[in-house]
C-alpha positions as CSV (number, residue, x, y, z in Angstrom):
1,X,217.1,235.8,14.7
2,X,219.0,234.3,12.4
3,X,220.2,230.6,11.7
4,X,222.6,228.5,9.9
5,X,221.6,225.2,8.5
6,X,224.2,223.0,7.7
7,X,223.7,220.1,5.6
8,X,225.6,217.1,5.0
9,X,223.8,215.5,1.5
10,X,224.7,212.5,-1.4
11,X,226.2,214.4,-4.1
12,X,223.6,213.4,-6.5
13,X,221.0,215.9,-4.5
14,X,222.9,219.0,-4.9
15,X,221.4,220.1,-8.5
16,X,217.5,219.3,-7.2
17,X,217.7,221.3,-4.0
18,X,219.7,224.6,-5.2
19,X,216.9,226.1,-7.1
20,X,213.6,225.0,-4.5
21,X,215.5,226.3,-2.1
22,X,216.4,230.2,-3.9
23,X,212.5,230.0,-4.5
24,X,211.6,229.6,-0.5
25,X,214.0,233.1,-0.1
26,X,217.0,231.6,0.6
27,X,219.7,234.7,-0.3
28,X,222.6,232.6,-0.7
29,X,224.6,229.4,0.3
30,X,228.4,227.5,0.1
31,X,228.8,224.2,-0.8
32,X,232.1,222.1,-0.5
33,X,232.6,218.6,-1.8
34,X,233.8,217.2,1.9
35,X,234.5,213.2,3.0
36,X,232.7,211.4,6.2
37,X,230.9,209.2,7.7
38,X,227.9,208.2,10.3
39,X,226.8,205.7,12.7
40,X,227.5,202.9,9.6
41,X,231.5,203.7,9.5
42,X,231.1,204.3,5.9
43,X,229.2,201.5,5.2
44,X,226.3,201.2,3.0
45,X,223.7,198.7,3.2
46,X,224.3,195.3,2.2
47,X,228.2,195.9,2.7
48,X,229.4,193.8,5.3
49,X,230.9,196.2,8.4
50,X,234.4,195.9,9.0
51,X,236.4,197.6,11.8
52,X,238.3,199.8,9.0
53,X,236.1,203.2,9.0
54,X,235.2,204.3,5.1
55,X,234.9,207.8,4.2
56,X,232.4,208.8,1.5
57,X,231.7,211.6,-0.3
58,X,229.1,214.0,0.6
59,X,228.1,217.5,0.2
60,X,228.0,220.3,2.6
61,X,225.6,223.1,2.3
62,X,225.7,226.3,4.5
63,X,222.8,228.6,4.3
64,X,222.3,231.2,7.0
65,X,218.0,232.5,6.7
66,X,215.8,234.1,8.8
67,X,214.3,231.8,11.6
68,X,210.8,232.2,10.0
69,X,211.8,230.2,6.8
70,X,214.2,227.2,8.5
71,X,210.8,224.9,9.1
72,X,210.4,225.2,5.3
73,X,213.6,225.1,4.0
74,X,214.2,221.9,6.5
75,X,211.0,220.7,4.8
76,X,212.1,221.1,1.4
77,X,215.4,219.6,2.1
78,X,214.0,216.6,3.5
79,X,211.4,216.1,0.6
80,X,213.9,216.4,-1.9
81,X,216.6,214.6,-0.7
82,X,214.6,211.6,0.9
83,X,216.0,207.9,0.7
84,X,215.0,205.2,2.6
85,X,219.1,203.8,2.4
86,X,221.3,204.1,4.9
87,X,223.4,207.3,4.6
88,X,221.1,209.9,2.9
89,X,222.4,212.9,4.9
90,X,222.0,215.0,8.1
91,X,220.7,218.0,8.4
92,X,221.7,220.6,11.5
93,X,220.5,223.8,12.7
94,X,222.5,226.8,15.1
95,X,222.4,229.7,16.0
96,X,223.5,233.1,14.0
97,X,224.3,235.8,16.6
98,X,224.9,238.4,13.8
99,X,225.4,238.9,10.2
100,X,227.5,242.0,8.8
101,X,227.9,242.4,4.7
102,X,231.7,243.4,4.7
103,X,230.7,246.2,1.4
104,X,228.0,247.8,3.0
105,X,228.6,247.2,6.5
106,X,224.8,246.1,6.9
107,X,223.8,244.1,9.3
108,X,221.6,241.1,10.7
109,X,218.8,240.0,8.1
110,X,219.6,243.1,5.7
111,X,223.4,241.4,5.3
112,X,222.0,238.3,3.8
113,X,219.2,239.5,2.2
């Protein structure tokens, strides 16, 4: 089965993870520059909270592998993107019913492989 792993990361991580992650047999990904926030409203730590809600920038990345790799590629994510302050990312995992590659009309693993 396949699965999409959908990561919401500091900007700054982007460059580190792109390559570790081609080398665990990841085929391909999108990233988009996007704005959010968490549990903190935007907040980092130190700042003091206010009821106004920040947005911050973040990156999302959108890989869809074969189940047998996402422990790893969670793993390397993780590693590589660790910080012990507040707002370091999210990472979330679903379900990928099917795949089809629109030029070759393959399907499943062979469309993202």
């Amino acid at each position: 089965m396949l699965r999409k792993i959908e990561c919401f990361l500091q900007p700054s991580k982007i460059d580190k993870i792109k390559d570790e992650l081609v080398k665990l047999g990841v085929g391909g990904m999108s990233v988009s520059e996007v704005k959010g926030f968490g549990t903190q409203r935007g907040y980092l730590e130190g700042e003091k909270i206010n009821k106004k809600v920040k947005f911050l920038p973040k990156i999302k990345v959108e890989i869809v592998v074969d189940e047998e790799i996402v422990d790893d590629v969670i793993k390397k994510i993780r590693q590589l993107c660790f910080s012990k302050t507040i707002g370091a990312g999210k990472i979330f995992v679903l379900p990928v019913e099917d795949a089809v590659r629109i030029r070759t009309a393959e399907v499943g693993k062979r469309a993202i492989y």
